[in-house]
C-alpha beads as a LAMMPS data file, in Angstrom:
LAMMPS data file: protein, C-alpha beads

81 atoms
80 bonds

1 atom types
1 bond types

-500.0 500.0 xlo xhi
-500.0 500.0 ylo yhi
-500.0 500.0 zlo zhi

Masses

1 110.0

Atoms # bond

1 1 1 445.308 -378.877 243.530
2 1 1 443.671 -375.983 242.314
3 1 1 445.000 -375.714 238.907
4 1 1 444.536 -379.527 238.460
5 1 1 440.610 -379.508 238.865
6 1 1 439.376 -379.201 235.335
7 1 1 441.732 -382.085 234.058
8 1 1 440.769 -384.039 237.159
9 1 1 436.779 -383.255 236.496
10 1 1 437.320 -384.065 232.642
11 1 1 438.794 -387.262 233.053
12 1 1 436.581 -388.477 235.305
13 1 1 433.866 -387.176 233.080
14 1 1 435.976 -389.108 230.113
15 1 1 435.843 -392.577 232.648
16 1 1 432.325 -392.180 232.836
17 1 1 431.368 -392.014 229.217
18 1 1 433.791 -395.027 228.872
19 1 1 431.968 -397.216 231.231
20 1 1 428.889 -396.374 230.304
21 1 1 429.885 -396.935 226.262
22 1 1 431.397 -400.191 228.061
23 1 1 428.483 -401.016 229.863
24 1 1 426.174 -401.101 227.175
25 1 1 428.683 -403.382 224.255
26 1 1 429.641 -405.710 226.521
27 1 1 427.773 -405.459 229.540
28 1 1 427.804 -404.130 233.281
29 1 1 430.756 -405.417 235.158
30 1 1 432.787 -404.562 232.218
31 1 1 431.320 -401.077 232.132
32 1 1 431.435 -400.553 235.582
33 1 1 434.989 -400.151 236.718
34 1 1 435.660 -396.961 234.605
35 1 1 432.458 -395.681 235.567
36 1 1 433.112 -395.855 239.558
37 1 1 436.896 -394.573 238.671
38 1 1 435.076 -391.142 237.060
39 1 1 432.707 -390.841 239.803
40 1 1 435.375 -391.073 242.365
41 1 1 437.563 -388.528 240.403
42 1 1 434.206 -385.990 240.068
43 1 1 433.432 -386.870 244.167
44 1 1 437.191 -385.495 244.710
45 1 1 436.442 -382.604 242.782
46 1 1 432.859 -381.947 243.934
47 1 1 434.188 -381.807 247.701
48 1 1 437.006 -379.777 246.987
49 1 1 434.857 -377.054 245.768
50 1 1 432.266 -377.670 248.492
51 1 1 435.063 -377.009 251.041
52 1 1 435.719 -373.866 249.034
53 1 1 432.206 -372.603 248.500
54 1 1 432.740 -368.872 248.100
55 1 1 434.977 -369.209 245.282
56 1 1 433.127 -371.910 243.405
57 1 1 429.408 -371.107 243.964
58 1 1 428.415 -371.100 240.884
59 1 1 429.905 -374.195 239.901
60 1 1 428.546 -375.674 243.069
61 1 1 425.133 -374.801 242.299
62 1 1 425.659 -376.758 238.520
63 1 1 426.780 -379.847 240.486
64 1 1 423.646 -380.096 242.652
65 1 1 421.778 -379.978 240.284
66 1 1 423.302 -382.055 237.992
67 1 1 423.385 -384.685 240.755
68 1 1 420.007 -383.433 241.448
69 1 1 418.143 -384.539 237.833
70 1 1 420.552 -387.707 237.360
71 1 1 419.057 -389.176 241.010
72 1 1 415.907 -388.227 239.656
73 1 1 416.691 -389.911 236.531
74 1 1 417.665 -393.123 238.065
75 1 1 415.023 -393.379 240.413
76 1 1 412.246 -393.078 237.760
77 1 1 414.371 -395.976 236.021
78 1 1 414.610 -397.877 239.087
79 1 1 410.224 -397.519 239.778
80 1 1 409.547 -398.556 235.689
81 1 1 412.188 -401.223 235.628

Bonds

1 1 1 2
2 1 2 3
3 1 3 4
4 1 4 5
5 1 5 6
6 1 6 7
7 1 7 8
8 1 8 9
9 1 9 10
10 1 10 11
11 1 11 12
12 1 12 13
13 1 13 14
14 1 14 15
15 1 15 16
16 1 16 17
17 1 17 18
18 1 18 19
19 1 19 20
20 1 20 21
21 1 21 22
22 1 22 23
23 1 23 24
24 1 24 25
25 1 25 26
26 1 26 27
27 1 27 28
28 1 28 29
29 1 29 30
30 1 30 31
31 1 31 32
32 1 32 33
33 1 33 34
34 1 34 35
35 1 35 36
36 1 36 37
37 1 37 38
38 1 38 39
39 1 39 40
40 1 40 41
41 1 41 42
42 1 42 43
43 1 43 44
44 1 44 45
45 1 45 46
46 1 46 47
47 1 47 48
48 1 48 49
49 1 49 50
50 1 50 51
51 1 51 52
52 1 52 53
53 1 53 54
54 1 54 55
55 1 55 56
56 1 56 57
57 1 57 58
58 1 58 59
59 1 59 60
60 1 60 61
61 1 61 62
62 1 62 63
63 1 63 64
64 1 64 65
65 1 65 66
66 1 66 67
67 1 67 68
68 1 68 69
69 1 69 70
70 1 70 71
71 1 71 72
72 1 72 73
73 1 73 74
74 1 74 75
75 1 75 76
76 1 76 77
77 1 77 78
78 1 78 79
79 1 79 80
80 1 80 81
C-alpha cells in the first residue's frame, strides 16, 4: 500500500476537482458523485498515515490543517448562506 499512496491521494484529489468543476456547470448531484469518490480515496489515505504517525508526521500535520481551514471555510459559507 505504501508505494500506492501518492497515486491514490492524487486521484482522489483529481475526483475532487472534477466534481466540484461538475458541480458548478451542471449542478450538485452531478458534481457530487466524483467529489465523495475523492474524499473517500483521501479518507483512505489520511488514515493510513494516521495509523503510521511517526513516519508521516509531517504530512499529517498538512492534512489537519488542510481539513482544518476547509471546515472553517464551509462553516463561514454555511452562517452567510
Amino acid at each position: 500500500m505504501k508505494k500506492y499512496l501518492k497515486e491514490i491521494e492524487l486521484s482522489g484529489l483529481l475526483f475532487v476537482i472534477i466534481g466540484v468543476v461538475c458541480s458548478l456547470v451542471w449542478g450538485y448531484g452531478f458534481g457530487m458523485w466524483p467529489c465523495a469518490l475523492g474524499l473517500v480515496l483521501w479518507l483512505i489515505t489520511f488514515l493510513y498515515k494516521a495509523f503510521r504517525w511517526k513516519e508521516y508526521e509531517r504530512e499529517n500535520r498538512q492534512n489537519i490543517m488542510i481539513l482544518l481551514i476547509a471546515i472553517f471555510i464551509l462553516t463561514i459559507k454555511m452562517l452567510f448562506r
